[in-house]
C-alpha positions as CSV (number, residue, x, y, z in Angstrom):
1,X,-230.3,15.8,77.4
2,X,-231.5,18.6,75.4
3,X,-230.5,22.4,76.9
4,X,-232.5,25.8,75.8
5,X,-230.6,28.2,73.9
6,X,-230.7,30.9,76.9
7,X,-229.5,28.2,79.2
8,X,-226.2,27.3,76.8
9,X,-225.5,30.9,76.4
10,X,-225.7,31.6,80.0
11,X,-222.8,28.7,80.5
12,X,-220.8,30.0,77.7
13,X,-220.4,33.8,78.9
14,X,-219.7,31.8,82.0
15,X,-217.1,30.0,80.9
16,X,-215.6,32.7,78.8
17,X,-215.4,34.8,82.2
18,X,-213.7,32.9,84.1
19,X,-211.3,31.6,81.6
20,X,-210.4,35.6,80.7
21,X,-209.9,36.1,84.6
22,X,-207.5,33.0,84.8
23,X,-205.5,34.5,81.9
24,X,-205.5,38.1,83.7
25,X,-207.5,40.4,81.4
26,X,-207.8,43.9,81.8
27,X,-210.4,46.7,81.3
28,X,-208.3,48.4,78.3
29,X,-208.1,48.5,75.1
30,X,-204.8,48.6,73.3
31,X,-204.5,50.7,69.9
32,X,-201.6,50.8,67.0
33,X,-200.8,54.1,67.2
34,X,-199.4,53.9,63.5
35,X,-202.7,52.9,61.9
36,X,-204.9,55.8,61.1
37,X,-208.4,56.5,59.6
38,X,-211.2,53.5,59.8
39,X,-209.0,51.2,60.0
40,X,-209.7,48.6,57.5
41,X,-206.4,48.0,56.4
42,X,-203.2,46.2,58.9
43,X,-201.3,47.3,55.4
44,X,-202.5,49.6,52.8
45,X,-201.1,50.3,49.3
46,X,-202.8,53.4,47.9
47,X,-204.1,52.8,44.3
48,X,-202.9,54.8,41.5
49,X,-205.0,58.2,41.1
50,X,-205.5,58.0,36.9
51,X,-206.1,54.3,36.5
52,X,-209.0,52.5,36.2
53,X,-208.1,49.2,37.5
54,X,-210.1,47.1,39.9
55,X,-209.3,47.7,43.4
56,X,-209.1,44.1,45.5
57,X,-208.7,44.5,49.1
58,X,-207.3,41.0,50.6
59,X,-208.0,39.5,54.2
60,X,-204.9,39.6,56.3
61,X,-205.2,35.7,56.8
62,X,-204.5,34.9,52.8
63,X,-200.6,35.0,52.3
64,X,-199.4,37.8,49.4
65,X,-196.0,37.3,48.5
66,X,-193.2,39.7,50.1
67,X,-195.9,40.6,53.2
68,X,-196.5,39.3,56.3
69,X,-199.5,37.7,57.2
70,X,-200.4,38.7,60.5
71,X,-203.6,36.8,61.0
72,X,-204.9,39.6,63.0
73,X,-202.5,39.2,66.0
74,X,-199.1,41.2,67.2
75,X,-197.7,38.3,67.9
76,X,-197.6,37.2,63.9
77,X,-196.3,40.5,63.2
78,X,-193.3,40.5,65.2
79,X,-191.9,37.6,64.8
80,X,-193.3,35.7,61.3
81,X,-191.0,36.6,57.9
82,X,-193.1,37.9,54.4
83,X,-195.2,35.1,52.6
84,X,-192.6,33.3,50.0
85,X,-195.7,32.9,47.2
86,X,-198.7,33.9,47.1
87,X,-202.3,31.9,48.2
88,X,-203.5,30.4,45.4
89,X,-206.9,31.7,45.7
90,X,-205.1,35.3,44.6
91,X,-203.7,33.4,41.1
92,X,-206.7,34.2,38.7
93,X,-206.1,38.2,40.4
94,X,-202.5,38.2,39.3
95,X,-203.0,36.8,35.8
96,X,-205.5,39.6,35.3
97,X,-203.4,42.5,36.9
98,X,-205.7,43.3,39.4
99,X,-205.0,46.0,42.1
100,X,-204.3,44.8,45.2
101,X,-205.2,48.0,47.1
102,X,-203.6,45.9,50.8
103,X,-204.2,43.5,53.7
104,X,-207.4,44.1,55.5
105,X,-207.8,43.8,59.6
106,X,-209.7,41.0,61.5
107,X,-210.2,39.5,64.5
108,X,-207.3,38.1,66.1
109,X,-206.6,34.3,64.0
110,X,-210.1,35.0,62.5
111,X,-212.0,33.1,65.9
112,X,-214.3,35.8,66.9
113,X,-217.6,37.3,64.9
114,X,-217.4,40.8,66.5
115,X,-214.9,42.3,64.2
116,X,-212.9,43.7,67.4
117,X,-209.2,43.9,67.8
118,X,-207.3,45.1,69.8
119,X,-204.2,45.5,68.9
120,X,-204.5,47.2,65.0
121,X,-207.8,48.8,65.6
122,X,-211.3,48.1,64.8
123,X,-212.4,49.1,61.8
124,X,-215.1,51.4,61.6
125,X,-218.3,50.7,60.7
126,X,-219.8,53.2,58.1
127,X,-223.8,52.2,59.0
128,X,-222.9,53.7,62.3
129,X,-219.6,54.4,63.9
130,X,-220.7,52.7,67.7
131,X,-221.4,49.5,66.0
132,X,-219.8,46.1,65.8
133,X,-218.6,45.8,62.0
134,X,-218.9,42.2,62.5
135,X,-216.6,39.6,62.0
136,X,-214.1,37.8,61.5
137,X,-213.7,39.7,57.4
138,X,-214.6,43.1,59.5
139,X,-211.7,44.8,57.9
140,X,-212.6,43.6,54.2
141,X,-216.5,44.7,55.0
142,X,-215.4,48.3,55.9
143,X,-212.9,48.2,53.1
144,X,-215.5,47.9,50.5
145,X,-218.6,49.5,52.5
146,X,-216.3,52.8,52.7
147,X,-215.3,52.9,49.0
148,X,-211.5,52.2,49.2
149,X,-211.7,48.6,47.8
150,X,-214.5,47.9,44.8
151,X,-214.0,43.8,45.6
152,X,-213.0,41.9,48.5
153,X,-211.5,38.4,49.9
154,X,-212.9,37.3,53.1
155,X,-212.9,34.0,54.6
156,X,-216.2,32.2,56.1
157,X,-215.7,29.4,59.0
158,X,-219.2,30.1,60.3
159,X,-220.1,33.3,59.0
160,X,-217.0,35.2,58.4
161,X,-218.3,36.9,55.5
162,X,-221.7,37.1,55.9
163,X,-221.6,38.7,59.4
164,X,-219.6,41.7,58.5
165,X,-221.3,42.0,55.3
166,X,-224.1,41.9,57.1
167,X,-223.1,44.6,59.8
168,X,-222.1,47.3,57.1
169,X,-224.8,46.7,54.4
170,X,-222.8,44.9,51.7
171,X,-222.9,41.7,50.0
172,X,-220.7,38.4,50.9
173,X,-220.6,35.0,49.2
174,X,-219.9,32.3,51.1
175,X,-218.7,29.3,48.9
176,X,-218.5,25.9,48.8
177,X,-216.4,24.1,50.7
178,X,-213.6,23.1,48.5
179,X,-214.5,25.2,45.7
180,X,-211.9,27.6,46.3
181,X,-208.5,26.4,47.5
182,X,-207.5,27.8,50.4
183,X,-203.6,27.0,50.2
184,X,-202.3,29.5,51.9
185,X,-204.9,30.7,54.3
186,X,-204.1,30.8,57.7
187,X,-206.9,28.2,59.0
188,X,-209.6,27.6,62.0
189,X,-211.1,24.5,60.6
190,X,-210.0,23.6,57.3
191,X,-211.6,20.0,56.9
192,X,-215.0,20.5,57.2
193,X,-215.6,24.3,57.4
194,X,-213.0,27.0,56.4
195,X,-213.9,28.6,52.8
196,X,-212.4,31.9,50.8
197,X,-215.2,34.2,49.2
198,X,-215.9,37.4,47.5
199,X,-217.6,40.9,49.5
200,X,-218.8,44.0,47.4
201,X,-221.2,47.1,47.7
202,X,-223.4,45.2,45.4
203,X,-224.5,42.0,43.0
204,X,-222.2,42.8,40.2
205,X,-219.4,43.4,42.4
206,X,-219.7,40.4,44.2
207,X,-219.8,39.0,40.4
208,X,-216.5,40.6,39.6
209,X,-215.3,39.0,43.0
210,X,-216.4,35.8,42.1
211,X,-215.0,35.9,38.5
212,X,-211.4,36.6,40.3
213,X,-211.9,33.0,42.4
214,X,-213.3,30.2,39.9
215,X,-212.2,30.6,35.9
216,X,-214.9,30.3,33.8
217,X,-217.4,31.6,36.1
218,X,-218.5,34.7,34.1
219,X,-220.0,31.9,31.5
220,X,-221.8,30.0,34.8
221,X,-223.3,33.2,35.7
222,X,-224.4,34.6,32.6
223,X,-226.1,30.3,32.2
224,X,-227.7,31.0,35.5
225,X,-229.4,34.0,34.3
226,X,-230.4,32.6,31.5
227,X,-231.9,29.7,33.1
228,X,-233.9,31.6,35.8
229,X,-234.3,35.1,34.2
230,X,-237.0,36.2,36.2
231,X,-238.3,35.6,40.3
232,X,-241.6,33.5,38.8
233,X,-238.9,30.7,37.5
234,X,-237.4,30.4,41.4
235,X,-238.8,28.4,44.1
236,X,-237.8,29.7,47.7
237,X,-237.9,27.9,50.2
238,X,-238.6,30.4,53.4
239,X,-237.1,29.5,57.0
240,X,-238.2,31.6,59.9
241,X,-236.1,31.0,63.4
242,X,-237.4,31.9,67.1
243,X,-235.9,35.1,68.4
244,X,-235.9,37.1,65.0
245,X,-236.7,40.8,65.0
246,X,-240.4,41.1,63.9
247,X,-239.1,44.2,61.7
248,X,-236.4,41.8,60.1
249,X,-238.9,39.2,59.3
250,X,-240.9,41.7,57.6
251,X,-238.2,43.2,55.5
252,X,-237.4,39.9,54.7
253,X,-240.7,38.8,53.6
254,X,-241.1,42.3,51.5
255,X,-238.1,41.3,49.6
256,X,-238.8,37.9,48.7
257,X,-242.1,39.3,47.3
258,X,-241.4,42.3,45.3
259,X,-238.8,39.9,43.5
260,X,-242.0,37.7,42.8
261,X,-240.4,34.2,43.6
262,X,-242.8,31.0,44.9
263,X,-242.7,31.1,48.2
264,X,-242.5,27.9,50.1
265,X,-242.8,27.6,54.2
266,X,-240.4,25.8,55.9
267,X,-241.5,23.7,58.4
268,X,-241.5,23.3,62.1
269,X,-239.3,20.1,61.7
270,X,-236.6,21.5,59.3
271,X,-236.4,24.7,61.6
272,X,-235.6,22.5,64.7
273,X,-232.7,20.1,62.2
274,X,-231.4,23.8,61.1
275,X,-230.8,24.5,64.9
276,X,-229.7,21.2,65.6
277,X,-226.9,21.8,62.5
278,X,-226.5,25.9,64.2
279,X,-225.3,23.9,67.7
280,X,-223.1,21.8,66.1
281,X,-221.6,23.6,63.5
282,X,-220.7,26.2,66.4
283,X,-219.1,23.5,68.5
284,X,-217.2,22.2,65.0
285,X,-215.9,25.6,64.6
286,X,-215.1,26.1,68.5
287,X,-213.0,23.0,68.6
288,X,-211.6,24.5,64.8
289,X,-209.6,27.3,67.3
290,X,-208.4,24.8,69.6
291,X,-206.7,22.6,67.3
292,X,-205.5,25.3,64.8
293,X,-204.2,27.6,67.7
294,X,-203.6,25.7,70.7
295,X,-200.1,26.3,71.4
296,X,-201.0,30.1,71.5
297,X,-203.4,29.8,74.1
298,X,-200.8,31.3,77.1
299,X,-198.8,33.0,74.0
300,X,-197.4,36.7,75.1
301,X,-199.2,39.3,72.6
302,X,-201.8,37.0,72.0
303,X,-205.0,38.6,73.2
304,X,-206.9,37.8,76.5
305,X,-210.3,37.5,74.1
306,X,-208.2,35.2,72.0
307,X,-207.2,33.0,74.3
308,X,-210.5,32.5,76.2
309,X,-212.3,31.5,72.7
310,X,-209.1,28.8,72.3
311,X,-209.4,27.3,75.5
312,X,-213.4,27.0,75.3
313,X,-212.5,25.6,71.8
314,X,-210.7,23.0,73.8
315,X,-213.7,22.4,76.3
316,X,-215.8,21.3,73.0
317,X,-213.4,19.4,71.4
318,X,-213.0,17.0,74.5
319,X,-216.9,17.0,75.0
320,X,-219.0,17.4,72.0
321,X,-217.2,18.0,69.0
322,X,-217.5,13.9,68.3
323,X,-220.9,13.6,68.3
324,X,-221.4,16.6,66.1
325,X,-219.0,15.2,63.5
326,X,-221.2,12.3,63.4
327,X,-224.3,14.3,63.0
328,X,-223.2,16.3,59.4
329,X,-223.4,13.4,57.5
330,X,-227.2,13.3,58.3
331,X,-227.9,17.1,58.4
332,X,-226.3,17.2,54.3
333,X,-229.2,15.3,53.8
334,X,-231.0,16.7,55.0
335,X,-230.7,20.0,53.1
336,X,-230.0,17.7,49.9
337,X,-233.5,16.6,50.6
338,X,-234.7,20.2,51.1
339,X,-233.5,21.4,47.8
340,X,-235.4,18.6,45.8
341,X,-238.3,21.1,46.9
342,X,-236.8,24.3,46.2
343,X,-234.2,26.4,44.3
344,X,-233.1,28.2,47.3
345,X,-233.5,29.0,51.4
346,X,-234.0,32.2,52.1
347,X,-233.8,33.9,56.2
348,X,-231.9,36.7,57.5
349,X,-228.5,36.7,58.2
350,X,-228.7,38.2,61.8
351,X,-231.8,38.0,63.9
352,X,-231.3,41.7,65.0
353,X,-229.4,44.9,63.9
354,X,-225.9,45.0,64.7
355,X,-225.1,45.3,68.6
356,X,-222.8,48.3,69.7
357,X,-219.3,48.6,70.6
358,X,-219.2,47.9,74.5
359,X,-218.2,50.8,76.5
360,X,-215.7,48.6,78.5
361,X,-213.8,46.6,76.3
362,X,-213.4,43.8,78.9
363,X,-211.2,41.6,76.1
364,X,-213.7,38.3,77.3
365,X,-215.2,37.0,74.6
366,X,-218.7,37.7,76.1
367,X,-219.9,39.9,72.9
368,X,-218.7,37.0,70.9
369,X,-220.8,34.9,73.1
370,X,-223.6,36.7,72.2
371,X,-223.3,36.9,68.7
372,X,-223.4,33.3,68.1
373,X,-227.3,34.2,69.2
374,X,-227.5,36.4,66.3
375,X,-226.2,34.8,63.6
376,X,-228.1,32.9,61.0
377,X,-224.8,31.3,59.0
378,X,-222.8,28.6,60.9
379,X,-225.0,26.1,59.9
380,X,-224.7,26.7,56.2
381,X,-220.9,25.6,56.5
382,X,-221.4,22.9,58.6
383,X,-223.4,21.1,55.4
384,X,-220.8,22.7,53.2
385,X,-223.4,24.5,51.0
386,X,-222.9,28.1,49.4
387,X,-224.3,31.1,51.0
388,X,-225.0,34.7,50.1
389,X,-225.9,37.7,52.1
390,X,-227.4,40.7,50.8
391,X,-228.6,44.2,52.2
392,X,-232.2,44.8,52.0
393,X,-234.1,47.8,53.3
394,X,-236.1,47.5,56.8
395,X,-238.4,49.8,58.5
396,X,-237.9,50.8,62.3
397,X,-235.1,49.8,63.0
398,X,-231.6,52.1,64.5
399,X,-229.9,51.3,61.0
400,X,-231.8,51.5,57.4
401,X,-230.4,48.0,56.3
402,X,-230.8,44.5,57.3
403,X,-229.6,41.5,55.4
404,X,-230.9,38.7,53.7
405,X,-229.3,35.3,53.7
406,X,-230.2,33.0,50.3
407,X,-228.8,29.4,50.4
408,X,-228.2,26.8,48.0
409,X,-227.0,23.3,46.8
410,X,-223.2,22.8,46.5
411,X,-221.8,24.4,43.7
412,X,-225.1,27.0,42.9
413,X,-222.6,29.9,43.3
414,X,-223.8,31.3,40.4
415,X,-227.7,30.8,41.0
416,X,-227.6,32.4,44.5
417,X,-226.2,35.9,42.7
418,X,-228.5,35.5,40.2
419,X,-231.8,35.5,42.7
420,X,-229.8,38.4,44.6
421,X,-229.5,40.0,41.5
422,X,-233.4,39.8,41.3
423,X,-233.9,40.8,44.5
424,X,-232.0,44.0,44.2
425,X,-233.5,44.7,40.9
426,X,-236.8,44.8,42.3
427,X,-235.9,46.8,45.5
428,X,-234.1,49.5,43.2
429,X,-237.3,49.8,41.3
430,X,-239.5,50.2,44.6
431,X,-237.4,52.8,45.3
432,X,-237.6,54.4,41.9
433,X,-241.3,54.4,41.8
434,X,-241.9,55.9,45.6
435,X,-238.8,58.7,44.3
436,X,-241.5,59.6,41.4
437,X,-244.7,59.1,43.6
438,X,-243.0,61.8,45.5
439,X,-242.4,64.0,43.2
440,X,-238.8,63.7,43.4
């Protein structure tokens, strides 16, 4: 039996509702009053004022050694001792003396796109303070979209990255899956969905990120741009998805075009697979909470929003979550198939602009409810395929920025920064030539 989107949703924020009610939420919001500022950072090591190193800002789920890894939740900080080693995504950092600037915030075991939390604060996002910064890398976002980190590590279940990065006008890299090792990262769904990437204020940042994850990927980069040097070499494949922002489409399409790739149109029969992959891949990560976090689900200083998104994790995992394991398989293909076509997908990452902060935090889940509407990105890691987001200008809308999503084949980490890097090239000239056209 096949259900409309509205109709799922509508049963979801149902669910979530009463499951919050049966744990005993209530209409506050609880603050650390030791954390000060925008709150980016659970811990935060100032860098040193005359040196000139990198800055690397590090998601609070990704063990460094001596610190506890709090995962976002008040529970982990009170009663878990200071990582013995460090991940071992963080080992090409170390070898190159990198500074680790501190542990950036998130939401609570990294289950919830808003970026909210209640207990260390939610980081503020610099578009526009009464937004979401989007999660559940909202602190590592802020952190790089406010200047105090040049790079950041993130991790992406079904968006994690691109969400945030999304929300405060940077650029996130999700990977692919079992690129990166994520030994020591606190996980939601490991198996099929759970990745570690790189965030920065632009391109060449995300570059430098990247460079810090995979050795050798400074050559692979520089061979991507030698391969495709220019947007006439790239083919692009263009998906457009029911419910998107008219403005957001355009922007989109403006982008694409200044860059000057070949355009390709998606069909009406890849756009109801990608969906398909959206439904599942949400249910996939659901079920990721329940089995990662379960014995927190009625866990003192564990938060009512917390819970409700573990128990409804729990719901999918006894209902759906085998049939939408059985369904990847087919849905890889399908975007194997896809890329025979072209070199990349391109859509937005989120449908609409960033929602606001609700005036009465009522700790539910609900806004994450909603947000799953929004989002472009879960389906990417169900497949398993790489994934960038990238700001983009867009007219008429309450924020200047929206951002565009570029996906690829496994392993074309390199190529997707390389069409970003096209893509901003091209928007920085626009900009340029109306600056002189104005006399400025």
């Amino acid at each position: 039996m096949e259900y409309s989107g509205r109709f799922i949703l509508k049963r979801l924020i149902a669910a979530l509702a009463l499951l919050a009610l049966c744990s005993g939420c209530t209409v506050t919001t609880v603050l650390n009053k030791k954390l000060s500022g925008n709150r980016a950072f659970i811990d935060y090591w100032p860098p040193d004022a005359n040196g000139n190193r990198l800055r690397l800002a590090v998601k609070d789920n990704i063990d460094i050694k001596g610190v506890i890894t709090t995962a976002g939740s008040e529970l982990f900080q009170k009663t878990h001792k200071p990582a013995q080693t460090d991940a071992a995504c963080l080992a090409i950092a170390r070898q190159r003396n990198v500074e680790i600037v501190g542990k950036t915030n998130l939401t609570e075991f990294a289950v919830a796109p808003s970026g909210i939390n209640e207990y260390f604060g939610t980081p503020e996002n610099p578009l526009r303070r009464n937004l979401i910064p989007g999660g559940s890398s909202s602190g590592s976002a802020v952190a790089v979209a406010s200047g105090m980190a040049d790079v950041a590590f993130g991790t992406d279940t079904a968006g994690s990255i691109r969400v945030p990065a999304a929300c405060c006008g940077i650029v996130g890299l999700k990977t692919t899956h079992g690129l990166i090792s994520i030994d020591g990262v606190y996980p939601v769904e490991p198996e099929h969905l759970d990745t570690v990437g790189p965030m920065g204020r632009d391109i060449a940042h995300a570059v430098q990120g990247m460079e810090l994850l995979q050795p050798e990927f400074a050559a692979t980069y520089a061979a991507a741009k030698a391969a495709k040097p220019s947007g006439r070499n790239i083919r692009v494949g263009r998906l457009k998805l029911t419910g998107t922002d008219r403005n957001i489409d355009v922007a989109i399409d403006e982008a694409l075009a200044k860059a000057g790739f070949q355009i390709v149109q998606l069909d009406d029969g890849f756009r109801e697979k990608w969906q398909e992959a959206t439904r599942d891949g949400n249910t996939v990560a659901s079920a990721g909470a329940w089995v990662s976090d379960q014995r927190f689900q009625f866990a003192l200083g564990v938060t009512p929003r917390t819970q409700s998104v573990i128990r409804f994790g729990q719901v999918n995992y006894t209902t759906t979550y085998r049939g939408a394991i059985a369904r990847r398989r087919a849905w890889q293909q399908t975007l194997s198939n896809a890329f025979e076509r072209v070199d990349v997908i391109a859509m937005p990452t989120l449908q609409k602009t960033p929602p606001g902060l609700p005036l009465l935090n009522l700790r539910i889940g609900i806004l994450e409810a909603l947000m799953l509407q929004v989002q472009n990105t879960v389906a990417v890691n169900f497949a398993g395929n790489p994934a960038l987001a990238m700001p983009i200008s867009v007219r008429n809308e309450r924020v200047p920025v929206t951002s565009l999503q570029l996906v690829g084949p496994n392993r074309s980490e390199a190529a997707l920064l390389n069409a970003g890097r096209l893509i901003e090239e091209a928007m920085q000239l626009t900009a340029l030539q109306r600056k002189k056209s104005r006399g400025f």
